[in-house]
C-alpha positions as CSV (number, residue, x, y, z in Angstrom):
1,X,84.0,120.4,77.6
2,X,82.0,122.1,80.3
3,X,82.5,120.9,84.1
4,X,78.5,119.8,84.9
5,X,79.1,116.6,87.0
6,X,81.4,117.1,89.9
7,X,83.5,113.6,90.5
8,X,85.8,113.1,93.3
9,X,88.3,111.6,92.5
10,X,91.5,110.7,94.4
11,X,94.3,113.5,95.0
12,X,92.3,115.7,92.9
13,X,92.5,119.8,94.0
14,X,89.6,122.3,92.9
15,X,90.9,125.4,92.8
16,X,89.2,129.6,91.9
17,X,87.2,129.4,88.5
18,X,88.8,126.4,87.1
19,X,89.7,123.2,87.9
20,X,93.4,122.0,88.4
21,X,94.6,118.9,89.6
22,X,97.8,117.9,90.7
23,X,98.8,114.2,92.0
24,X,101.5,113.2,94.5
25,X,103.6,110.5,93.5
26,X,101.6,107.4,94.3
27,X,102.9,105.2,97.1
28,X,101.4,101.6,98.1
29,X,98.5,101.8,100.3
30,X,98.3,100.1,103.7
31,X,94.9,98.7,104.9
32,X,95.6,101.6,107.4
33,X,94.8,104.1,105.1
34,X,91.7,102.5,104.7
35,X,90.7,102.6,107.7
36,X,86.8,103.1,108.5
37,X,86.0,106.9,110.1
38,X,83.5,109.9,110.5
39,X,85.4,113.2,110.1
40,X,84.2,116.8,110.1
41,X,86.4,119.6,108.8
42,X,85.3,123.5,110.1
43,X,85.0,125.5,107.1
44,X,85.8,129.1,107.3
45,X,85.7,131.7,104.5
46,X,86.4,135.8,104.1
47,X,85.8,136.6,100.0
48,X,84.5,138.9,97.8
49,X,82.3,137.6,95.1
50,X,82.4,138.0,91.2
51,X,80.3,141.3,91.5
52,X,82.5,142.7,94.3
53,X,80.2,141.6,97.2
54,X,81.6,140.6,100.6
55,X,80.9,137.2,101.7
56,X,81.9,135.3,104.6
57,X,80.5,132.5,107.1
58,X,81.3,129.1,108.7
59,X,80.1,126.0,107.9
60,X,80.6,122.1,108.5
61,X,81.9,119.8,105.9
62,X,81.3,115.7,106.6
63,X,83.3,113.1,105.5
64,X,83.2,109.7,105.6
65,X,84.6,105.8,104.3
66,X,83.5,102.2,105.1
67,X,85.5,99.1,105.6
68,X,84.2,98.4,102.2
69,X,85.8,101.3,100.5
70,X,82.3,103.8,100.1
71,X,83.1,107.0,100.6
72,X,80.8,110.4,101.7
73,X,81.1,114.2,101.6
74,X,78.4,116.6,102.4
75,X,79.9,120.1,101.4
76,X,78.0,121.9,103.6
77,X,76.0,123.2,101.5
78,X,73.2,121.0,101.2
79,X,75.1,119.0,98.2
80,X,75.9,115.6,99.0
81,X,78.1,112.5,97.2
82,X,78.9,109.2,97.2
83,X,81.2,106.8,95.6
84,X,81.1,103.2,95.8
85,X,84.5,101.5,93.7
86,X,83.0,98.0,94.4
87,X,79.9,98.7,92.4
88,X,81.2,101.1,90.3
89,X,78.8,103.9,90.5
90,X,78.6,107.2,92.1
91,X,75.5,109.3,94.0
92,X,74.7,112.1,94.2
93,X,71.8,115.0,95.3
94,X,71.3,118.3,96.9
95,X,71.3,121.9,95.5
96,X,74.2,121.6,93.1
97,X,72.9,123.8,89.9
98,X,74.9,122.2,87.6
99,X,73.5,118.7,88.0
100,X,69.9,119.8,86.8
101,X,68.0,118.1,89.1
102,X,65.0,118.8,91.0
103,X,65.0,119.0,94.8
104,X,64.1,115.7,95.8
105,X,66.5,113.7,92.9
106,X,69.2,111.6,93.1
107,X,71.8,110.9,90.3
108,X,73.1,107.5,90.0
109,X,75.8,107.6,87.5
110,X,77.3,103.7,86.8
111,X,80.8,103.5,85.2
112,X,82.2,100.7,83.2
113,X,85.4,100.5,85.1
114,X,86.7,102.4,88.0
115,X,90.4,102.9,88.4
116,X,92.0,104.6,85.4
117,X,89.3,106.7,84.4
118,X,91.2,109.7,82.7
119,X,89.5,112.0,80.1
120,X,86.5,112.9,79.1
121,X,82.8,111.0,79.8
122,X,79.0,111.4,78.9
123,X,75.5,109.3,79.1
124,X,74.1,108.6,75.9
125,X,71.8,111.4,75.1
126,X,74.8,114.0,76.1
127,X,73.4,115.4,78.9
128,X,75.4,114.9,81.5
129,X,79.3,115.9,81.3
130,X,82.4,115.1,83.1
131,X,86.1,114.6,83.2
132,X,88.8,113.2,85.0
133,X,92.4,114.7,85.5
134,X,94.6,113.2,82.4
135,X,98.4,113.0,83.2
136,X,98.6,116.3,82.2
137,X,96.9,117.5,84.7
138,X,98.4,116.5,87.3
139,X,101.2,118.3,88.9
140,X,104.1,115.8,91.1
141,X,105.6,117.8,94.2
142,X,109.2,117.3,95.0
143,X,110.1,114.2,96.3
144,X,111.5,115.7,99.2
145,X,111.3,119.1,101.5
146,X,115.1,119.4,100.4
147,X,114.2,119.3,97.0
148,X,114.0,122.8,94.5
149,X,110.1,124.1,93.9
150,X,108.3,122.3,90.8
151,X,107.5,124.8,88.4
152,X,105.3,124.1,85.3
153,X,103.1,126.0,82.9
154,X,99.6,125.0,82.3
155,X,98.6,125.9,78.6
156,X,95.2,125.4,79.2
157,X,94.5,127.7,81.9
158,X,97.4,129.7,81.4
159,X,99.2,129.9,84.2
160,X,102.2,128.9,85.6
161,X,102.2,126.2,89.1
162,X,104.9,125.9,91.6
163,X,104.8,123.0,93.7
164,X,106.5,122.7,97.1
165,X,107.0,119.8,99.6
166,X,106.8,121.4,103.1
167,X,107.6,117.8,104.6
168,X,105.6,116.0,107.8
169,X,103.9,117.9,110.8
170,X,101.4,116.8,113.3
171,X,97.8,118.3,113.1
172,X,96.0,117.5,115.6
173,X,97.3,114.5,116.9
174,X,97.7,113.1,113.1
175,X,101.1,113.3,110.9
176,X,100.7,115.1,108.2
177,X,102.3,115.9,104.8
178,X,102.0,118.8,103.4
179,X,102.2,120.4,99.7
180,X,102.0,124.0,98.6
181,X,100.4,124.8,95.3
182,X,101.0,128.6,94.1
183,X,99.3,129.8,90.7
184,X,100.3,132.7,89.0
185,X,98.3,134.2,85.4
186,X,100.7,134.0,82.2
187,X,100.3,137.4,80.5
188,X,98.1,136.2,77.9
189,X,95.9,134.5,79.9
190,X,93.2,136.7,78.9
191,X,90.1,137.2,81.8
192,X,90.2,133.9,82.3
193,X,91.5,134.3,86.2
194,X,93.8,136.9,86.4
195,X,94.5,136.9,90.4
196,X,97.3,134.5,92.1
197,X,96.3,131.9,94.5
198,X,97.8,129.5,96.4
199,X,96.3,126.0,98.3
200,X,98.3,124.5,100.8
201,X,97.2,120.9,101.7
202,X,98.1,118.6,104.7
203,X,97.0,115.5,104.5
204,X,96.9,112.7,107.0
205,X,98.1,109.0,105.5
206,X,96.4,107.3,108.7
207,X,93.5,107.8,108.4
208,X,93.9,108.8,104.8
209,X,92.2,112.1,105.2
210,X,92.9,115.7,104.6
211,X,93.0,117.4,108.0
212,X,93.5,121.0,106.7
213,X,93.5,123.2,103.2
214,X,94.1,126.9,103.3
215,X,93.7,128.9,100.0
216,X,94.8,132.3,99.4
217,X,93.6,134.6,96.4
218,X,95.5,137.9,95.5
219,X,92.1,140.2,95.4
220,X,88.8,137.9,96.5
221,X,90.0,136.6,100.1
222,X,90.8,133.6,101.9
223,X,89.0,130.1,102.8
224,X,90.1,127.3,105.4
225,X,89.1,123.8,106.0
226,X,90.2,122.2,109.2
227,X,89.7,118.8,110.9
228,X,87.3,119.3,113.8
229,X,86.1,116.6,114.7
230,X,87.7,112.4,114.3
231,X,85.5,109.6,115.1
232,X,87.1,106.1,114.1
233,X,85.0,102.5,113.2
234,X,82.6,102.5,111.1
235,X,80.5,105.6,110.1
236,X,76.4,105.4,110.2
237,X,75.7,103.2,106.9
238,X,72.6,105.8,106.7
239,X,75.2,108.3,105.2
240,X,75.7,106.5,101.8
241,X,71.7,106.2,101.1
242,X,69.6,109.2,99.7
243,X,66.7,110.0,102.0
244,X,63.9,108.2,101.8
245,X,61.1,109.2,99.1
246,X,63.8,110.4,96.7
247,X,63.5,110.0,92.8
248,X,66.6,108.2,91.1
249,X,68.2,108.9,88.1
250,X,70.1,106.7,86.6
251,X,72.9,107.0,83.4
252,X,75.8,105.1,82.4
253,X,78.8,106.3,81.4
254,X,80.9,106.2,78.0
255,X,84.0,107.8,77.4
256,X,84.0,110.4,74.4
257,X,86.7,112.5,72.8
258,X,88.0,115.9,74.8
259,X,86.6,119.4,73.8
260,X,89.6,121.9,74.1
């Protein structure tokens, strides 16, 4: 089934053409993780495109979560997204081709439940598409720094992942863990992807936040995201509302079978 619907979800990692995601062992969650704040992460990028064109730049990426558990990105790209758990439904506008929508749309997608939501989904008429990571998906890091790499093979794209625990540091002013994800092409992959990358991410447990992502890519370049900027309390409710005068679109979600 074709990516068309981009959902966050937690401990998910987008990575190159395709999308793999790999999930830490879950730990219990203290209201500190929870924690209200306004965040901005400095988004630098050196790569060479599909058709062998340089291209480089900054930009700002926003993120942000509300004592009651709403959280907001803006890419920095003019996309933007929010997800509300308490009312089950996610929103979402800006210039995302893949969403269909005109310039001044929003997409209001409701789901029937929110945690657990593994698989495949579509509305009704089959217009819009998504998936969540399944379990097999998802790639666990060593428990510990100590511990031997994590090496698995990912039939469906192909390639073999390592995973490594690189432990606890502080980034600026934060503790962080960090995780190192390297993907290497099996040799049948095909042209699916036939570079290696790697994404290493440090992530902060209070507030729960990533505070920096580097990836690497054998031939197309680099791209970092680093936390610039930490404001803590609550963030401008303004943030999880489309701007005024915007058309909404709503569909409900159903789960359907997988296409492989």
């Amino acid at each position: 089934m074709r990516l068309r619907y981009p959902v966050l979800a937690l401990t998910v990692v987008l990575l190159a053409a395709g999308t793999f995601c790999w999930q830490r062992k879950i730990q219990a969650k203290s209201p500190a993780e929870d924690a209200p704040y306004t965040a901005r992460l400095t988004r630098t990028f050196d790569r060479v495109s599909s058709v062998g064109t340089p291209v480089t730049g900054t930009s700002t990426i926003v993120l942000a979560r509300d004592r009651e558990g709403r959280t907001y990105e803006d890419f920095g790209n003019g996309f933007f997204f929010v997800q509300d758990p308490i009312k089950r439904q996610t929103l979402s506008w800006g210039s995302n081709s893949s969403m269909n929508l005109n310039n001044h749309d929003v997409l209001l997608a409701q789901w029937p439940y929110w945690e657990g939501r593994k698989g495949c989904w579509a509305d009704a008429q089959g217009q819009h598409e998504t998936s969540f990571p399944t379990d097999d998906d998802r790639y666990n890091a060593p428990a510990s720094p100590g511990d031997a790499k994590v090496e698995t093979i990912d039939q469906h794209s192909k390639r073999r992942v390592v995973i490594e625990n690189l432990g606890d540091k502080e980034i600026h002013g934060l503790t962080a863990h960090g995780t190192r994800m390297t993907m290497t092409p099996l040799e049948d992959a095909g042209t699916y992807d036939t570079q290696e990358s790697t994404m290493e991410i440090w992530k902060s447990r209070e507030p729960n936040l990533k505070v920096l992502e580097v990836q690497t890519f054998s031939r197309s370049g680099w791209e970092r995201k680093e936390l610039s900027d930490l404001q803590r309390g609550d963030p401008d409710p303004a943030l999880f509302q489309p701007p005024q005068g915007y058309k909404i679109q709503t569909i409900e979600y159903h789960q359907v079978p997988c296409e492989h």
